[in-house]
N, C-alpha and C positions, 0 to 999 in steps of 0.2 A: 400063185402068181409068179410067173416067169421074170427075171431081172438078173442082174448084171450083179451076181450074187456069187459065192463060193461054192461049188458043188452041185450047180446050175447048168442044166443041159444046152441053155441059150449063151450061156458064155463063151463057146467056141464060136460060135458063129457073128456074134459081135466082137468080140476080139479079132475076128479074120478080117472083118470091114476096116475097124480102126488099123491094123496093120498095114492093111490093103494102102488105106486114107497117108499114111505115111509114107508108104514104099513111091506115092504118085507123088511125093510133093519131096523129095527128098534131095532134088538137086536144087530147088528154091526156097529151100526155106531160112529161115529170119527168126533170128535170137527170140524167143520172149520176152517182151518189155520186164524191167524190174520190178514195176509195182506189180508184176503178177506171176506174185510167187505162189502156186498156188499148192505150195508142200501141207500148210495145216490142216486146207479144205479136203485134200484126199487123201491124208491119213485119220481127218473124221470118216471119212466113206470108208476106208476100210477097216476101222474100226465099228463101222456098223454093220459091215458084215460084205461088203461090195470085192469084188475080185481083183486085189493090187495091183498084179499085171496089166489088165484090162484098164484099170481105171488110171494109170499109170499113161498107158497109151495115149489113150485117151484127153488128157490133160498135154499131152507132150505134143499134139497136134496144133499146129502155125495158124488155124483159122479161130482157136480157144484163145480168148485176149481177156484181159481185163475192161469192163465196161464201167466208168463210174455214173453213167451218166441217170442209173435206175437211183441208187440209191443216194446219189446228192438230190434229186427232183424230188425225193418223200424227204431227206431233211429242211430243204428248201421250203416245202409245202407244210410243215409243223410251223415253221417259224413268221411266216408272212401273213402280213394284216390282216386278221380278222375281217369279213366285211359278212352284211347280211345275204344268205344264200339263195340263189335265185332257185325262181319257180316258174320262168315260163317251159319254153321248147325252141328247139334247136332247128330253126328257119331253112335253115339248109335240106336239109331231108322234107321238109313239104315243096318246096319245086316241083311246076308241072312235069318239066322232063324226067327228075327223081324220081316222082310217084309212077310217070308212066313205062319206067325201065321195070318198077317194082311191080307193076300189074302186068309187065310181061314176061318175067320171071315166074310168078302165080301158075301163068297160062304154060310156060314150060315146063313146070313140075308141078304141075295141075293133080294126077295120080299121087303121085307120095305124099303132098300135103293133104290132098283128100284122105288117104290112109292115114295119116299123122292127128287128121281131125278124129276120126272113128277109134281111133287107137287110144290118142291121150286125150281129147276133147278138147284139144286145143285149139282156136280157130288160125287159117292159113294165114290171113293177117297180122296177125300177131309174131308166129314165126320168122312169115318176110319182114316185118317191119324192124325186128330185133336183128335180124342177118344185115338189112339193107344198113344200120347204124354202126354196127357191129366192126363190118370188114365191105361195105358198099356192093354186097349181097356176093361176095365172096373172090372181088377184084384188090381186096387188100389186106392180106392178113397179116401184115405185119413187115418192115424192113431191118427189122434186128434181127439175130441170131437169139431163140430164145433161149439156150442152152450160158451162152456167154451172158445173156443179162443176169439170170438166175445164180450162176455160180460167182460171177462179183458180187452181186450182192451179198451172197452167204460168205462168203469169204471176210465181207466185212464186220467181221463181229467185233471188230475194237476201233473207236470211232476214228483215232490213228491212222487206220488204213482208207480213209474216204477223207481223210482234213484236207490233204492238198489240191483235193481238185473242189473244193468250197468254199466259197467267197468271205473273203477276209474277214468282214462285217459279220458273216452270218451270226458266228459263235461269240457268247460272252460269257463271262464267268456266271452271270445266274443263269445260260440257259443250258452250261455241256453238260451239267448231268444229265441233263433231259434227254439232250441230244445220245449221250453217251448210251443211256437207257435205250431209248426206241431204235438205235443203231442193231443194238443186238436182238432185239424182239423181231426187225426186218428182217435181219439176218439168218433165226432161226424160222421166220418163216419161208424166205425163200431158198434155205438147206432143204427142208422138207418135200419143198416143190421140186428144186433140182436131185432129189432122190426117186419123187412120182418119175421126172421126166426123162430118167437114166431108166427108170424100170418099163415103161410104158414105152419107151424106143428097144429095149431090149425084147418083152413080149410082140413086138408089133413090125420086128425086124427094120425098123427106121434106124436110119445114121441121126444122131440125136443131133449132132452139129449141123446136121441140113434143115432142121424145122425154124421154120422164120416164125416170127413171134412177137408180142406189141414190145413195149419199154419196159414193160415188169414181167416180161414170161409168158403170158398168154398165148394160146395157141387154136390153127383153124380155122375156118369159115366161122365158126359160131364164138370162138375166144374165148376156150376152158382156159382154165390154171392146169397143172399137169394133174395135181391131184383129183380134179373133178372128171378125169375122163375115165378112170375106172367105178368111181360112183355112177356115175349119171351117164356115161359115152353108150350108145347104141350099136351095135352093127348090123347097121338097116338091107345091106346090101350081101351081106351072107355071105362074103369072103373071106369070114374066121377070123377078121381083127376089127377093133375099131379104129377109123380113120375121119381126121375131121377134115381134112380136106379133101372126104369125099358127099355129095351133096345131100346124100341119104341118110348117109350117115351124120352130119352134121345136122340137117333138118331134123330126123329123129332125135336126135342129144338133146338140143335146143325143147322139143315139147316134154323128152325123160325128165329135163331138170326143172322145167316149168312142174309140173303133175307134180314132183316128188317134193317142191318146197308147194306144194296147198294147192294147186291150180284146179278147178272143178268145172264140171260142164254149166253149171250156173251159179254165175257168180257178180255180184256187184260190184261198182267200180273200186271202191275201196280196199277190198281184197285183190283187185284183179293189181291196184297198182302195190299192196303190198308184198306179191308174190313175183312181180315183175322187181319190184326193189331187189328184190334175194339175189338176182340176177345183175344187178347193179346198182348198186348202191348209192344212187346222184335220181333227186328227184328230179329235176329236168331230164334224163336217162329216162326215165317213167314216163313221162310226160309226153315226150316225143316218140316213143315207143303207141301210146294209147293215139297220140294222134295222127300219126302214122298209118294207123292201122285203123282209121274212120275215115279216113283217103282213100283210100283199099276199097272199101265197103263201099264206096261210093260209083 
């Protein structure tokens, strides 16, 4: 696997972009705010083996900010009121004109989902209905910088560094251990991602600072995590990388990851929405996905 590694043949060629990324912004750029120091976070990366220099650079570019906004919204979401979890579907997405963008869509990639059906036995329904929810069948994938959300977040491995952008109330003495706890379990999951996302822009020669991405990192038409695009990412399209922002390639990923957690040519509803949960984990997510795609059918 090619990445932004020491003694890595793609290291020159991303180092040259990042250099490049600097020399173009060098009579405009603007102090780093001070909460984003982000010395620890890249001397973890080069102590796991990532290329100093590079990743040096890299971090030293004016468009890398600190985000708090991923990792106060998952402490936010620990601590707020319990209520019971719905179970219907997400009304928006069945609108006539929704569905009929979504059956037009169908009809313009009518071939690759028919090959995507024969291939993974997935039906085209299902696909589109997951894409149209996803990213509005591939008109929104995201208005953050995924690269910026990910590395705030890992950066926050001491709940210190995320207190002052969190509302005063939030914390009390019986819940910071808690907090303190699942601060760094985030943290070390979205290290792990912003290490997928540095490798997977270094193999794929992307500027990693240019992939837009949800609120937590997500990335594409189809909305991998970084780490799922070399499990499961496809290159449908036979240009030697895989790209989710490319149709084919996201539409293949999307039925790779379905088949690879359970999906089968005949399957009952129960598994169909177990293996759609794997895919998102919000039973209304499921929900409107299955009905969605009996819209479709129709």
């Amino acid at each position: 696997m090619l990445t932004l590694r020491q003694n890595n043949p793609s290291r020159n060629i991303l180092l040259a972009w990042i250099l490049a990324a600097l020399l173009s912004v060098a009579f405009s750029f603007a102090p780093t705010p001070a909460a984003a120091d982000w010395s620890p976070l890249i001397e973890r990366l080069v102590s796991d083996g990532f290329e100093e220099e590079a990743v040096r650079a890299l971090f030293s570019r004016p468009e890398v900010k600190f985000e708090p906004r991923a990792m106060k919204s998952k402490l936010e979401e620990l601590f707020k009121k319990k209520t019971v979890k719905p179970t219907g579907v997400l009304n928006g997405f069945l609108r006539s004109e929704v569905i009929a963008d979504a059956r037009s869509y169908i009809q313009g990639n009518r071939v690759i989902l028919e090959n995507i059906h024969i291939r993974y036995c997935v039906p085209q329904e299902i696909v589109v209905a997951i894409l149209l929810i996803e990213t509005l069948l591939g008109k929104n994938v995201g208005q953050n910088h995924a690269l910026n959300r990910l590395a705030s977040m890992a950066l926050c491995t001491d709940l210190e560094t995320i207190r002052p952008y969190l509302p005063r109330k939030l914390l009390t003495t019986k819940n910071e251990d808690l907090a303190r706890s699942r601060c760094r379990q985030k943290a070390d999951w979205a290290y792990a991602e912003l290490k997928a996302l540095i490798d997977y822009s270094a193999k794929s020669g992307i500027d990693p600072v240019s992939l837009p991405g949800s609120i937590y990192g997500a990335v594409g038409l189809c909305q991998f995590m970084p780490s799922n695009i070399f499990s499961y990412g496809i290159d449908a399209d036979g240009d030697g990388r895989i790209d989710l922002l490319s149709t084919p390639d996201a539409l293949h990923s999307i039925a790779n990851y379905l088949r690879s957690h359970g999906w089968k040519c005949n399957m009952n509803q129960i598994n169909k929405k177990r293996v759609i949960f794997a895919y998102n984990h919000s039973t209304v997510y499921v929900n409107t996905v299955l009905a969605v795609a009996e819209k479709l059918k129709e």
